[in-house]
Biopython code that builds the backbone (N, CA, C, O; Angstrom):
import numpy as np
from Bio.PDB.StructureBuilder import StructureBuilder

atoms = [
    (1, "UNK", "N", (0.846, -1.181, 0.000)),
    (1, "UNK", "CA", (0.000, 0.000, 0.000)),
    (1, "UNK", "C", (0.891, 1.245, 0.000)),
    (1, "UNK", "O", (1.825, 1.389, 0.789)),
    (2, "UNK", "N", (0.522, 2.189, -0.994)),
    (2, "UNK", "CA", (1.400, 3.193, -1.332)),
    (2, "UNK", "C", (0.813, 4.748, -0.522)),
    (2, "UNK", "O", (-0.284, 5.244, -0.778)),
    (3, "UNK", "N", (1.654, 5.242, 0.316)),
    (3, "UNK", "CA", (0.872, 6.433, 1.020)),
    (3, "UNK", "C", (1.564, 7.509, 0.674)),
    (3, "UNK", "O", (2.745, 7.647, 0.994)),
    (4, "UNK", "N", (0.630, 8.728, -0.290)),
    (4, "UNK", "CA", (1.542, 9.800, -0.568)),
    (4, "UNK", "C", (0.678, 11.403, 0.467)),
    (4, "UNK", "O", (-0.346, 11.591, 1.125)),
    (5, "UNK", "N", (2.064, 12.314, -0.037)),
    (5, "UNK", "CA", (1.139, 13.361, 1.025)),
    (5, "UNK", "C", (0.033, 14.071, 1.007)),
    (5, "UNK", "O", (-0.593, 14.078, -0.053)),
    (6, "UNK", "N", (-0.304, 14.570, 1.748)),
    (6, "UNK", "CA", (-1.928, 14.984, 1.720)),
    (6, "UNK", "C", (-1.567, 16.315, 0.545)),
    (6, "UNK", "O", (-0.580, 17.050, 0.549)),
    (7, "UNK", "N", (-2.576, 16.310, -0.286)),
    (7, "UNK", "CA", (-2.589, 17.551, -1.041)),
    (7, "UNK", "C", (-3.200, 18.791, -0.438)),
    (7, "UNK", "O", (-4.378, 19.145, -0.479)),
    (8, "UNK", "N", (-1.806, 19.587, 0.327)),
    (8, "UNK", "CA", (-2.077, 21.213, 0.489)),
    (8, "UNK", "C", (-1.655, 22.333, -0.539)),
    (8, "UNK", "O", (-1.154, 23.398, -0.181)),
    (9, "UNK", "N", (-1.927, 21.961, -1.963)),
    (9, "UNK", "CA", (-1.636, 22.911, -2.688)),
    (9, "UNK", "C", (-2.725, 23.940, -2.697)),
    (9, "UNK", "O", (-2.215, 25.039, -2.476)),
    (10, "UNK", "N", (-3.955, 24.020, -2.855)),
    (10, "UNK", "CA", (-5.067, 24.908, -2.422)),
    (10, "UNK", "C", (-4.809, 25.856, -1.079)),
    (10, "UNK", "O", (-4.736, 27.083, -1.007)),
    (11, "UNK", "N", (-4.719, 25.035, -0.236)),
    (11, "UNK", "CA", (-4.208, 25.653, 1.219)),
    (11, "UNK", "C", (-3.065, 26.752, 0.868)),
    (11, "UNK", "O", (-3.213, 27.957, 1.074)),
    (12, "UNK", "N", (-1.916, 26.165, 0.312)),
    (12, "UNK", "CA", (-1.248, 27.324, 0.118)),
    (12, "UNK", "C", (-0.944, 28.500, -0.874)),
    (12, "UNK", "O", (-0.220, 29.493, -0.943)),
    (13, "UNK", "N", (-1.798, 27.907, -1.526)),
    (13, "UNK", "CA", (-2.613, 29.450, -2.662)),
    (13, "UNK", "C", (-3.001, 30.044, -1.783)),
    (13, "UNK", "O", (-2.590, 31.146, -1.421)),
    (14, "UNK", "N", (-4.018, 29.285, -1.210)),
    (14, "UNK", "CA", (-5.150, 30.337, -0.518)),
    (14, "UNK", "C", (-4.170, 31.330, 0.381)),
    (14, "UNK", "O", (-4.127, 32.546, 0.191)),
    (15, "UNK", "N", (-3.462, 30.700, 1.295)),
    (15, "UNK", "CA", (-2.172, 31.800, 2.370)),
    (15, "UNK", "C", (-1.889, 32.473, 1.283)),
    (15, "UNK", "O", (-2.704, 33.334, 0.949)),
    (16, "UNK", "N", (-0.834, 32.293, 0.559)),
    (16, "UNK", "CA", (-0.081, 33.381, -0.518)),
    (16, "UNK", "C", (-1.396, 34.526, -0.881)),
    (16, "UNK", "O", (-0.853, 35.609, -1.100)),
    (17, "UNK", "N", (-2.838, 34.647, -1.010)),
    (17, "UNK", "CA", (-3.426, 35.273, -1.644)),
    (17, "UNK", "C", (-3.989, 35.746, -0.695)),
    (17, "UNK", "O", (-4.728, 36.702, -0.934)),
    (18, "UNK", "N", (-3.875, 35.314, 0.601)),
    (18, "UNK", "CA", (-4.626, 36.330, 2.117)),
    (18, "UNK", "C", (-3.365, 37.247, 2.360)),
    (18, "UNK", "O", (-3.452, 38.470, 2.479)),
    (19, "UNK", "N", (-2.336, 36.627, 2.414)),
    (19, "UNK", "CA", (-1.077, 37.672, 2.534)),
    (19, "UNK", "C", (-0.752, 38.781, 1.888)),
    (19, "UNK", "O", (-0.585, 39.907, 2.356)),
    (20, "UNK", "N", (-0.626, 38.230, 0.239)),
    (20, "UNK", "CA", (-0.741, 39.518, -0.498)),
    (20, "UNK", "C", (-1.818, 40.255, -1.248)),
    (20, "UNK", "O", (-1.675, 41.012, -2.208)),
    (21, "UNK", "N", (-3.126, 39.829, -0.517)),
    (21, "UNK", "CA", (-4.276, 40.995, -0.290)),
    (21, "UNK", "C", (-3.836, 41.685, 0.487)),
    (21, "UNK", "O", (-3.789, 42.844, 0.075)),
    (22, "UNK", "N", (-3.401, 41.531, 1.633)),
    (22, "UNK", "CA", (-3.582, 41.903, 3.040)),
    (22, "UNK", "C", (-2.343, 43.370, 2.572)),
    (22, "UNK", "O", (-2.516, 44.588, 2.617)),
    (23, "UNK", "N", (-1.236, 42.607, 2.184)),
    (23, "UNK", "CA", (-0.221, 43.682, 1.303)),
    (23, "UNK", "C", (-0.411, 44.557, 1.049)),
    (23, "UNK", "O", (-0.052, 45.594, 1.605)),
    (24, "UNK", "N", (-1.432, 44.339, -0.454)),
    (24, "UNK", "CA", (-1.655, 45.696, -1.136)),
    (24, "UNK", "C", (-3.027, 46.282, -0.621)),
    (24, "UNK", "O", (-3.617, 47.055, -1.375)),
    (25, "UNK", "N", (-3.630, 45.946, 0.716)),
    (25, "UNK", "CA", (-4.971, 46.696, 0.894)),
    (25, "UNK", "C", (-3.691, 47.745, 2.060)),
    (25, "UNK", "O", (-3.747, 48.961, 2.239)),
    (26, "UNK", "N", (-2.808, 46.913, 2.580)),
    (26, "UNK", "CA", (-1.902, 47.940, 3.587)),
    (26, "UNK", "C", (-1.187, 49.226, 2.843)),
    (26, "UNK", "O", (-0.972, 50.338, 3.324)),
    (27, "UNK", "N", (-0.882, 48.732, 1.514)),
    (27, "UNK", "CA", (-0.040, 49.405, 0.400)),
    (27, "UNK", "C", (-1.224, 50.654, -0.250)),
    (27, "UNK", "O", (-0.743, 51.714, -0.652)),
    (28, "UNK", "N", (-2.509, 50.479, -0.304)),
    (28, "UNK", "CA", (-2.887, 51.609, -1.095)),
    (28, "UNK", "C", (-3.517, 52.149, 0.315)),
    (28, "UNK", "O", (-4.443, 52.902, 0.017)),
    (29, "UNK", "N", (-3.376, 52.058, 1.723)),
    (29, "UNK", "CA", (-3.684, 52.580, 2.299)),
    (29, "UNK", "C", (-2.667, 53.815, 2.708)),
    (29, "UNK", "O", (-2.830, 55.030, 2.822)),
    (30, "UNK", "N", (-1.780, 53.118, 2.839)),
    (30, "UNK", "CA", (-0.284, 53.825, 2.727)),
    (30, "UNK", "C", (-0.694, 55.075, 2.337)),
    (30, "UNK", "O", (-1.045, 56.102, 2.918)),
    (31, "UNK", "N", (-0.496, 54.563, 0.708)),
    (31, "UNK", "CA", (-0.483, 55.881, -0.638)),
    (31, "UNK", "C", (-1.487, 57.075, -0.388)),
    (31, "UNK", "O", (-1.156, 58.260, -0.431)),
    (32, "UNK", "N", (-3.269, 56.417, -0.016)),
    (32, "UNK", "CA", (-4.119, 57.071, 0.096)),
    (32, "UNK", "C", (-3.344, 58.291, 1.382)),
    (32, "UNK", "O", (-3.086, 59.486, 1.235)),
    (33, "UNK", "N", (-3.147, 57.400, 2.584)),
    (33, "UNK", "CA", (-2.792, 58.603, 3.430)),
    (33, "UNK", "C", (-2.072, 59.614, 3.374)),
    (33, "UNK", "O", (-2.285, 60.728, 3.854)),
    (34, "UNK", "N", (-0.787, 59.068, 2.502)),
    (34, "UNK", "CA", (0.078, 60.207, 2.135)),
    (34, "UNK", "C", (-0.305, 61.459, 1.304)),
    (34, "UNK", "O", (0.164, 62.579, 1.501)),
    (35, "UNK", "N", (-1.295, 61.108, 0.266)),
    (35, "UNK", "CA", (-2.176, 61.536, -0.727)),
    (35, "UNK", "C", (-2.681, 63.017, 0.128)),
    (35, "UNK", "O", (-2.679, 64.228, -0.097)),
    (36, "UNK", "N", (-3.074, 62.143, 1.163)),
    (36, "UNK", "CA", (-4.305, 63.451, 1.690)),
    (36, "UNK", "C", (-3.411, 64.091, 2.717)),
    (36, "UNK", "O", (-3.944, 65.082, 3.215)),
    (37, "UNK", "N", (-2.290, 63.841, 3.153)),
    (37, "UNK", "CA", (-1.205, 64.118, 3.968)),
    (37, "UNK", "C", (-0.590, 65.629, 3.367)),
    (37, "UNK", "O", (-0.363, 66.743, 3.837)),
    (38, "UNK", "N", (-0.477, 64.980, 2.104)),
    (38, "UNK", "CA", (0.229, 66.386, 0.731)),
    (38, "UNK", "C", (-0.797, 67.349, 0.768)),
    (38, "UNK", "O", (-0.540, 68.539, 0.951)),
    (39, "UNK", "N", (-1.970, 66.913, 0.602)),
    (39, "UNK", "CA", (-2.746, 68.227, 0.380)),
    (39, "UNK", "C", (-2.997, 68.574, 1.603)),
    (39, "UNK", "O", (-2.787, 69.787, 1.609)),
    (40, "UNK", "N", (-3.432, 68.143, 3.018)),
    (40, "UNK", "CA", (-3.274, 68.918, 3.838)),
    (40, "UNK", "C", (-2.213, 69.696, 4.040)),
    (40, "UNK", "O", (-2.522, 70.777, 4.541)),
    (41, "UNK", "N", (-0.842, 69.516, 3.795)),
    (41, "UNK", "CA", (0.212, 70.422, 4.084)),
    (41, "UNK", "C", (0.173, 71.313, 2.573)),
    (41, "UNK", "O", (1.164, 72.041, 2.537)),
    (42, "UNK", "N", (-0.311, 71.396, 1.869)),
    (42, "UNK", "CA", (-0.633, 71.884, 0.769)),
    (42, "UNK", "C", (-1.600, 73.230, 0.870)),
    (42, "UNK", "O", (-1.639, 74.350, 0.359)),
    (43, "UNK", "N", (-2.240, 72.573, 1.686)),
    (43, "UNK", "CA", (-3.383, 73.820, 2.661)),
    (43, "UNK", "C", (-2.643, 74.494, 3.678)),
    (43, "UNK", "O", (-2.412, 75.699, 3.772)),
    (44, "UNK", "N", (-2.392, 73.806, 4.229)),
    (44, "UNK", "CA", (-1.942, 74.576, 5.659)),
    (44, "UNK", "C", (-0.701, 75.678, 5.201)),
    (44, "UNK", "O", (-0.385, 76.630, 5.914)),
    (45, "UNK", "N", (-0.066, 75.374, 3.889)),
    (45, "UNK", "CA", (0.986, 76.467, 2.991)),
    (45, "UNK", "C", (0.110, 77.279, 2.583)),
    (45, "UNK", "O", (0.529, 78.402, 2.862)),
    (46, "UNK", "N", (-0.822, 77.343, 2.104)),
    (46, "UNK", "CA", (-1.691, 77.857, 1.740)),
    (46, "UNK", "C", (-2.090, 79.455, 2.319)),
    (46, "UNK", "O", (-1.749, 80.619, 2.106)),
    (47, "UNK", "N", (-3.381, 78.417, 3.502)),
    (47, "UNK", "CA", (-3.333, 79.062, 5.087)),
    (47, "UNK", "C", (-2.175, 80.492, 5.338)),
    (47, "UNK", "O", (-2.341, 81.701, 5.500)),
    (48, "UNK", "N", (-1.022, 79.615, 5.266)),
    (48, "UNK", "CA", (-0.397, 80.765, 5.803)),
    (48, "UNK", "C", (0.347, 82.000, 4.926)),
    (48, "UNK", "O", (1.040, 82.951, 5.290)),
    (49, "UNK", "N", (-0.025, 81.635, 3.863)),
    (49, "UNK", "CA", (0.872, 82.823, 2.683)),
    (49, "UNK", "C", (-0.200, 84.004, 3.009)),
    (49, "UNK", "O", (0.050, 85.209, 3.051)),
    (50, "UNK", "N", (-1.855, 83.164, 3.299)),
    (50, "UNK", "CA", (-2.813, 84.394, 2.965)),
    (50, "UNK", "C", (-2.349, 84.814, 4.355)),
    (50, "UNK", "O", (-2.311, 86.043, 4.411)),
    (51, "UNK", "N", (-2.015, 84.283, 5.397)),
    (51, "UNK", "CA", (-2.214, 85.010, 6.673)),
    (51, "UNK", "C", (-1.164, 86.183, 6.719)),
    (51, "UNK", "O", (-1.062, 87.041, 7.596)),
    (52, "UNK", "N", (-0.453, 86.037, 5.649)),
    (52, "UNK", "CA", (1.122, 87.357, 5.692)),
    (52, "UNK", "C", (0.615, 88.271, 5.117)),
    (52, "UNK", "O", (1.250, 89.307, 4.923)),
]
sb = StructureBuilder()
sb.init_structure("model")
sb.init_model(0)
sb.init_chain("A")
sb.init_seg("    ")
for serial, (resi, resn, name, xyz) in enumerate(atoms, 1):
    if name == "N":
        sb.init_residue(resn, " ", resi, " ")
    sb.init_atom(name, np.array(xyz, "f"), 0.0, 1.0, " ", f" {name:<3s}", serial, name[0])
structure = sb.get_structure()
């Protein structure tokens, strides 16, 4: 009787594809924040040219 290993190839798609979701939902969160980071300091330059 021949015993081979259990097939976890599904299993480890599935990890590889929770991981690098998890990646790029961290990655365009990143970007988004920086995004709105620029234009707030974009404003706040703003803000202060009128205040002179």
């Amino acid at each position: 009787m021949e015993t081979t290993p259990a097939n976890t190839l599904g299993y480890f798609i599935a990890g590889y594809t929770v991981i690098f979701g998890t990646m790029l939902v961290y990655l365009v969160s990143l970007v988004v924040r920086h995004r709105n980071l620029m234009q707030e300091k974009r404003m706040l330059e703003d803000l202060e040219k009128e205040k002179k």
